[in-house]
C-alpha positions as CSV (number, residue, x, y, z in Angstrom):
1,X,-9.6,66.0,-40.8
2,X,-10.6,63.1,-38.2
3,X,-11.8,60.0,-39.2
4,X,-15.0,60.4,-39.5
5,X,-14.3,63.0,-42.0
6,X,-12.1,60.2,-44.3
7,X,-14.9,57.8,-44.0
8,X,-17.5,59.8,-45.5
9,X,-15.1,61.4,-48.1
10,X,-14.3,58.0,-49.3
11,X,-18.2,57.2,-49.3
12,X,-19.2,59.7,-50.5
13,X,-17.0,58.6,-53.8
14,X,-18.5,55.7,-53.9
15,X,-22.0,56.6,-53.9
16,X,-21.3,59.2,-56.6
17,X,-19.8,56.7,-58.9
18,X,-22.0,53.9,-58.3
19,X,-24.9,56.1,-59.3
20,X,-22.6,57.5,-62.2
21,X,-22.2,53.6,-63.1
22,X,-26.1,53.1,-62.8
23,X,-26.9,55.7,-65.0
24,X,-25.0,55.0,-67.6
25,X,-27.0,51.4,-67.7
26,X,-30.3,52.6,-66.9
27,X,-30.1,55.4,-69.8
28,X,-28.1,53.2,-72.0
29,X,-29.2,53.6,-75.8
30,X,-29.9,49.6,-77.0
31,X,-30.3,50.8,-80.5
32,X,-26.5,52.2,-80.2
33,X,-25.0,49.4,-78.1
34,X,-26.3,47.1,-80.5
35,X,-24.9,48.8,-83.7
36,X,-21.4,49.4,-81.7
37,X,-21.5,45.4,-81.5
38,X,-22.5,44.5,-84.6
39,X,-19.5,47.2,-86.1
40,X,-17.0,45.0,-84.0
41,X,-18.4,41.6,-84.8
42,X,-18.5,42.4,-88.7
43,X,-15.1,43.7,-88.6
44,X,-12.4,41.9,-90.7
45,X,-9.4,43.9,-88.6
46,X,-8.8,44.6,-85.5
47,X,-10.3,47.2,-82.7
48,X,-8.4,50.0,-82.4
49,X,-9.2,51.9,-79.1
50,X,-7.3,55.3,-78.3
51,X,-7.9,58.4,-75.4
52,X,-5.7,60.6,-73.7
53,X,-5.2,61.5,-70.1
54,X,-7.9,59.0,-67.5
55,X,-9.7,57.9,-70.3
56,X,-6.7,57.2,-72.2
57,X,-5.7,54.8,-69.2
58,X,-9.4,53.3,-69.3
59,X,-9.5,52.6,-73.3
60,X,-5.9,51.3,-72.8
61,X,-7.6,48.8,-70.5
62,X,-10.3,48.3,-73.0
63,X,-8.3,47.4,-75.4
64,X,-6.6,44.9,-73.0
65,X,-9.8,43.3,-72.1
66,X,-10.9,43.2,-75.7
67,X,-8.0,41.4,-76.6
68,X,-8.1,38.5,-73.6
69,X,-11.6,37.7,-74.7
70,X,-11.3,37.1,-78.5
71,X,-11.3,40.4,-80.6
72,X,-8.2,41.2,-81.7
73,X,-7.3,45.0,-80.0
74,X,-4.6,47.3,-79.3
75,X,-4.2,51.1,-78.0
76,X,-3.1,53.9,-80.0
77,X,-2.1,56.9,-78.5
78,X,-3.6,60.2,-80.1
79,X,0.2,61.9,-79.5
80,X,2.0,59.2,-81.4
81,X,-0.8,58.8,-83.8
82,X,-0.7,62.0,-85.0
83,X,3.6,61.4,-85.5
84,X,3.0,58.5,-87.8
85,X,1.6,55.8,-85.9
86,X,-1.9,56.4,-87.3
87,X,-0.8,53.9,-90.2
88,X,-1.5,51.4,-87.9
89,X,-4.9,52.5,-88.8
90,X,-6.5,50.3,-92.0
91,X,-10.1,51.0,-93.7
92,X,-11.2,47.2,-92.4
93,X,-10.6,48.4,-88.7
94,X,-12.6,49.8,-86.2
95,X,-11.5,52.9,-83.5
96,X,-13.1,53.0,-80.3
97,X,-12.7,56.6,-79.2
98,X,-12.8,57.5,-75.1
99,X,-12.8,60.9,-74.1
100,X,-15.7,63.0,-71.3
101,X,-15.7,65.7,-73.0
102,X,-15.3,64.6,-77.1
103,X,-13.2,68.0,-77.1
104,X,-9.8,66.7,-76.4
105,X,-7.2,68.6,-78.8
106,X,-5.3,65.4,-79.8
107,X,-8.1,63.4,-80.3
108,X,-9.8,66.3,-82.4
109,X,-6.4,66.2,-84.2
110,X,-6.8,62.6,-85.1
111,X,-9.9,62.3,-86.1
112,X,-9.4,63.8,-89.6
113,X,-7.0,61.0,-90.4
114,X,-9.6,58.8,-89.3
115,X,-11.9,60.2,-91.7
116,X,-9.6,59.7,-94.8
117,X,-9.3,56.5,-93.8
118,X,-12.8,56.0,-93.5
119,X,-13.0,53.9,-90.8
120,X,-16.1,54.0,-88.4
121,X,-15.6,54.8,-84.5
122,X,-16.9,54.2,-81.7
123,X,-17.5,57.1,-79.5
124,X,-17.7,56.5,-75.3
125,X,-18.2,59.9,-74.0
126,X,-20.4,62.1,-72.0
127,X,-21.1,64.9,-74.7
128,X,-24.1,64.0,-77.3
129,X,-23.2,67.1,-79.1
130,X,-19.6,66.7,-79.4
131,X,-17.1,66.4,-82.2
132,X,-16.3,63.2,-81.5
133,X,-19.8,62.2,-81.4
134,X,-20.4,64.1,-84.5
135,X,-17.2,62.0,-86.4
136,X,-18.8,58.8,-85.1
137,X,-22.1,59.4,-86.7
138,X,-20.8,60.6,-89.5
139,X,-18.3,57.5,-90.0
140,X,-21.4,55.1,-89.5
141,X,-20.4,54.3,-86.4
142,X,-22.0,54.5,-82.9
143,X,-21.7,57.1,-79.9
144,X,-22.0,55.3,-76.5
145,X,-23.1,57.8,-73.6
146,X,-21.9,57.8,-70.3
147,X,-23.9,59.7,-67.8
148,X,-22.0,61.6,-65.2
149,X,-24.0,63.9,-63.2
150,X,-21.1,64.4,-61.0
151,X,-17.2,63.5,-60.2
152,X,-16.8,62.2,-57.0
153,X,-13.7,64.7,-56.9
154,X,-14.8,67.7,-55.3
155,X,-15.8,70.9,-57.6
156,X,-15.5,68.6,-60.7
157,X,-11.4,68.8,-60.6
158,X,-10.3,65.0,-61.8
159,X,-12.3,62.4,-63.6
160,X,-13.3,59.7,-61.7
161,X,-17.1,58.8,-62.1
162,X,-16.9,59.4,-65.4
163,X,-13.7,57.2,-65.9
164,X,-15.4,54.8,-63.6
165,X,-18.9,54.7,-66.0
166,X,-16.4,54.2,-69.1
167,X,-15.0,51.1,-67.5
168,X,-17.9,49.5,-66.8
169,X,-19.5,50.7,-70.4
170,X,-16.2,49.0,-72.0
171,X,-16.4,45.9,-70.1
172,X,-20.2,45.6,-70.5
173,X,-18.8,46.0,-74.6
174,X,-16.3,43.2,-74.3
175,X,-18.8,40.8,-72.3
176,X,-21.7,41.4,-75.1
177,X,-18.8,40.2,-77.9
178,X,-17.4,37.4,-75.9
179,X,-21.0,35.8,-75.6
180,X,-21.7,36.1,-79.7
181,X,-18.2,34.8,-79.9
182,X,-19.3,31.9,-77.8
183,X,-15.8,32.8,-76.1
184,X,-15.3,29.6,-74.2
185,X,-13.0,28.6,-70.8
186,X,-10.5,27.3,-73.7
187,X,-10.4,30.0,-75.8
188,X,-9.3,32.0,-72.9
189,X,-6.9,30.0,-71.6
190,X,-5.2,29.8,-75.0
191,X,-5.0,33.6,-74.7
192,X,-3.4,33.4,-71.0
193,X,-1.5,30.2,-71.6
194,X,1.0,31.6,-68.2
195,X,-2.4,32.3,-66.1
196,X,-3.5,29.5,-63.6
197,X,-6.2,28.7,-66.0
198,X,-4.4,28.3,-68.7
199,X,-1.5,25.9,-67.5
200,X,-4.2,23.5,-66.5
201,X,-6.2,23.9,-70.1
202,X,-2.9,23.9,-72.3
203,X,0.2,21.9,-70.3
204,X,-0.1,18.6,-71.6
205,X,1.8,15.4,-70.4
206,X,4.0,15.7,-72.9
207,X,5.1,19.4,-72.1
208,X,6.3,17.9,-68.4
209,X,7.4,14.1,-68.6
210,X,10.4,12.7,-69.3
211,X,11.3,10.8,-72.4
212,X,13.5,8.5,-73.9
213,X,17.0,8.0,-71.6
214,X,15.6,10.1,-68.5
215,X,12.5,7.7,-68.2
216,X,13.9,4.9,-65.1
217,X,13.0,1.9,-66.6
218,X,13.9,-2.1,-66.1
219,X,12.9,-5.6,-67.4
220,X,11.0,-7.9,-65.2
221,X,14.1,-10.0,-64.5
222,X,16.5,-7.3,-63.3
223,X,18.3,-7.9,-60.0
224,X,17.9,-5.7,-57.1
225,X,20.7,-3.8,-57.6
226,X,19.9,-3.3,-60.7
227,X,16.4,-1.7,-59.9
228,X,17.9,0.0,-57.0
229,X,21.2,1.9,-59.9
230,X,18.2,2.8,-62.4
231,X,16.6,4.4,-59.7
232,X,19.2,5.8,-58.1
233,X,20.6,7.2,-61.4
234,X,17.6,8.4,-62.8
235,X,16.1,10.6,-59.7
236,X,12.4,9.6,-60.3
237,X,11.9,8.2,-56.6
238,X,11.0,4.8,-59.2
239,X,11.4,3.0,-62.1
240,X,9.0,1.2,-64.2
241,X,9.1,-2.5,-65.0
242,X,8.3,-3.3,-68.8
243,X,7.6,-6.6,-70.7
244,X,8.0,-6.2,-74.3
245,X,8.4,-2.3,-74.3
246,X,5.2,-2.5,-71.8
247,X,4.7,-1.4,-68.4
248,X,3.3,-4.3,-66.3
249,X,4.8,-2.7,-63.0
250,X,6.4,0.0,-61.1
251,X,8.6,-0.1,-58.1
252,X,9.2,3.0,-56.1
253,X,11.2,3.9,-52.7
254,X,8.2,2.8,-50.6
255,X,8.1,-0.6,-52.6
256,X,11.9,-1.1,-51.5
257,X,11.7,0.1,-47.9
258,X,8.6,-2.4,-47.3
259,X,10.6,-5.2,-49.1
260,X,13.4,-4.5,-46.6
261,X,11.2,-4.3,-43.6
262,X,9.6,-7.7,-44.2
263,X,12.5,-9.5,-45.7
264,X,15.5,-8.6,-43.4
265,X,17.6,-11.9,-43.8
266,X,17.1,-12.5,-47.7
267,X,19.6,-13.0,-50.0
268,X,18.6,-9.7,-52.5
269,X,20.9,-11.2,-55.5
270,X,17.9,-13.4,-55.9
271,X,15.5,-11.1,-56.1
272,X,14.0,-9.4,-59.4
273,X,11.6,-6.6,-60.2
274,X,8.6,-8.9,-60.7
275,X,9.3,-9.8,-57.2
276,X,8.7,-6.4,-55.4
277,X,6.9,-4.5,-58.4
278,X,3.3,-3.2,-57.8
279,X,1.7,-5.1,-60.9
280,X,-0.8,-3.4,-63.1
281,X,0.9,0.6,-62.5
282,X,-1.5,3.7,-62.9
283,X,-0.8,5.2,-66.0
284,X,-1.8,8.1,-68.4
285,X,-2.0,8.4,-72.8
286,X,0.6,10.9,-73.9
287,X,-1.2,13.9,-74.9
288,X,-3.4,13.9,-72.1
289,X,-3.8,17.4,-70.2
290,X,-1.2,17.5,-66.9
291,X,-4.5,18.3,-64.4
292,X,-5.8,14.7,-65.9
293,X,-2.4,13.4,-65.0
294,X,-3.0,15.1,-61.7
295,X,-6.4,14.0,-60.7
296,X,-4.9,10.0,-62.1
297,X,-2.3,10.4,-59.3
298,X,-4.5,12.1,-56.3
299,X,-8.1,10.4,-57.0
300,X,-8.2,6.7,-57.1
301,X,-6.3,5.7,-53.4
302,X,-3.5,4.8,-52.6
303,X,-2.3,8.7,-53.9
304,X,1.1,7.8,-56.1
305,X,3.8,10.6,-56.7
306,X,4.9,8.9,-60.4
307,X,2.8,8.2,-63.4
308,X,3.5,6.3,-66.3
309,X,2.7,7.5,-69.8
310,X,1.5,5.2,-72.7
311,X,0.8,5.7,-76.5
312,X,-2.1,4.1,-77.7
313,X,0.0,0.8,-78.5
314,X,0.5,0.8,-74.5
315,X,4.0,1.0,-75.0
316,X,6.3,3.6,-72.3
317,X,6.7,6.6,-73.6
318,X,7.6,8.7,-70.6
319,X,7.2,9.4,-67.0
320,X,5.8,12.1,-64.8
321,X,6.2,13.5,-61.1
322,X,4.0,15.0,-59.0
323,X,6.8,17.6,-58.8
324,X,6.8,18.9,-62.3
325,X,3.1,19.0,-61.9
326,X,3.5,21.5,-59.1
327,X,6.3,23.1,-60.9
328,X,4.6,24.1,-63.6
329,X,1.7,25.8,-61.4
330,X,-1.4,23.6,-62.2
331,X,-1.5,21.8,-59.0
């Protein structure tokens, strides 16, 4: 084959699933798809979603996508539920089924345990006259149809429109019940708390400053040597300059090195914090989100690598970097 010959190959796949993906929304049954939701928003359990070979792999990502959006889901396998793991199965739940055909052996030997159970299904298949779309009406469920005219594989061989329809059929699922959840930015980051998202909407000062002995800290009358140990021993690049358990000052690296420059013959025993602090320092209220902490130290000029964090009283409570910030991954 020459090149030519790969390009419209690959194509060709994609104009066979694409239409496969089309008809499965143009044709798709509202009266169904709303009954399907209304199964998984009345639920008191949890969605349990189970197929075997590609559509096994495509429910298991249902069930993945169910799950990161706010109802509770989780694959079964039809081979390990028939070997005892169908007691994961309880009356309150509801089984989304995935298979083409509806005529898969292990799914045709699960669903009579279903049926004890009495549980309703969901069936996603291409077969209106199937078993499986038989159990599902029977169970009071609902059977969602996927239209696959053809596989993109040649002479029908391997699922792949079909799988593709089922995918986009699952996610259009998930994406109806996230909007009647009112599934918000923060209920998703709760759900991905290690995702980029969800460091900035759960990672609050707290979880990143330094407290109690670690925070650099000095009275307004402490010598220059004193200032320059605290910050030396404490690693912070600064320390903060309190009055009464209150910061009224910082002094950082840059603070020193400008003091130095424009006071080379001074005597520095006679020199205190007030003397080189930057009065009134930026600061945050613990409990704060991080990204707030982040924007405090990038937005308002001159950008500052140290922020101090206050309770409500205004006393010091802690201090943050700009490098745990990054650390973390929210920067």
């Amino acid at each position: 084959m020459n090149e030519s010959s790969h390009i419209e190959r690959a194509r060709h796949a994609f104009e066979v699933e694409e239409h496969a993906v089309h008809l499965t929304g143009e044709r798709l049954d509202p009266v169904a798809f709303h009954q399907a939701c209304e199964l998984l928003l009345q639920s008191s359990g949890r969605v349990i979603v189970t197929g075997v070979g590609k559509s096994g792999h495509i429910a298991n990502k249902l069930a993945s996508t169910l799950a990161s959006t706010g109802t509770p889901a989780f694959f079964l396998h039809p081979a390990e539920a028939a070997h005892g793991d169908v007691g994961m199965v309880q009356r309150e739940d509801v089984v989304i089924v995935l298979s083409k055909s509806g005529m898969s052996d292990e799914l045709l030997t699960l669903l009579p345990s279903l049926r004890r159970i009495g549980v309703p299904i969901i069936a996603i298949t291409c077969a209106s006259e199937s078993r499986l779309a038989q159990a599902a009406q029977e169970s009071a469920g609902a059977v969602l149809l996927v239209h696959c005219e053809e596989e993109a594989c040649p002479h029908d061989l391997a699922p792949t429109a079909s799988t593709t329809a089922m995918l986009v059929l699952g996610d259009a699922l998930a994406m109806a019940l996230l909007e009647a959840r009112k599934f918000s930015s923060t209920d998703f980051a709760r759900l991905h708390p290690a995702g980029a998202l969800g460091k900035k909407l759960t990672f609050s000062v707290n979880d990143l400053m330094a407290f109690g002995e670690a925070v650099p800290c000095v009275e307004e009358n402490a010598t220059m040597n004193q200032v320059m140990m605290e910050m030396s021993r404490k690693r912070f690049g600064a320390t903060a300059v309190v009055k009464a358990g209150r910061p009224i000052g910082i002094v950082t690296d840059g603070d020193l090195r400008r003091f130095f420059e424009s006071h080379a013959t001074i005597d520095t025993h006679q020199i205190t914090a007030r003397d080189i602090m930057t009065r009134n320092p930026r600061t945050i209220l613990s409990g704060k989100l991080a990204i707030e902490a982040l924007h405090a130290m990038e937005d308002a000029p001159p950008k500052v690598m140290q922020l101090l964090v206050v309770n409500e009283a205004g006393l010091l409570e802690g201090i943050l970097h700009m490098h745990d910030i990054v650390k973390a991954g929210i920067a």
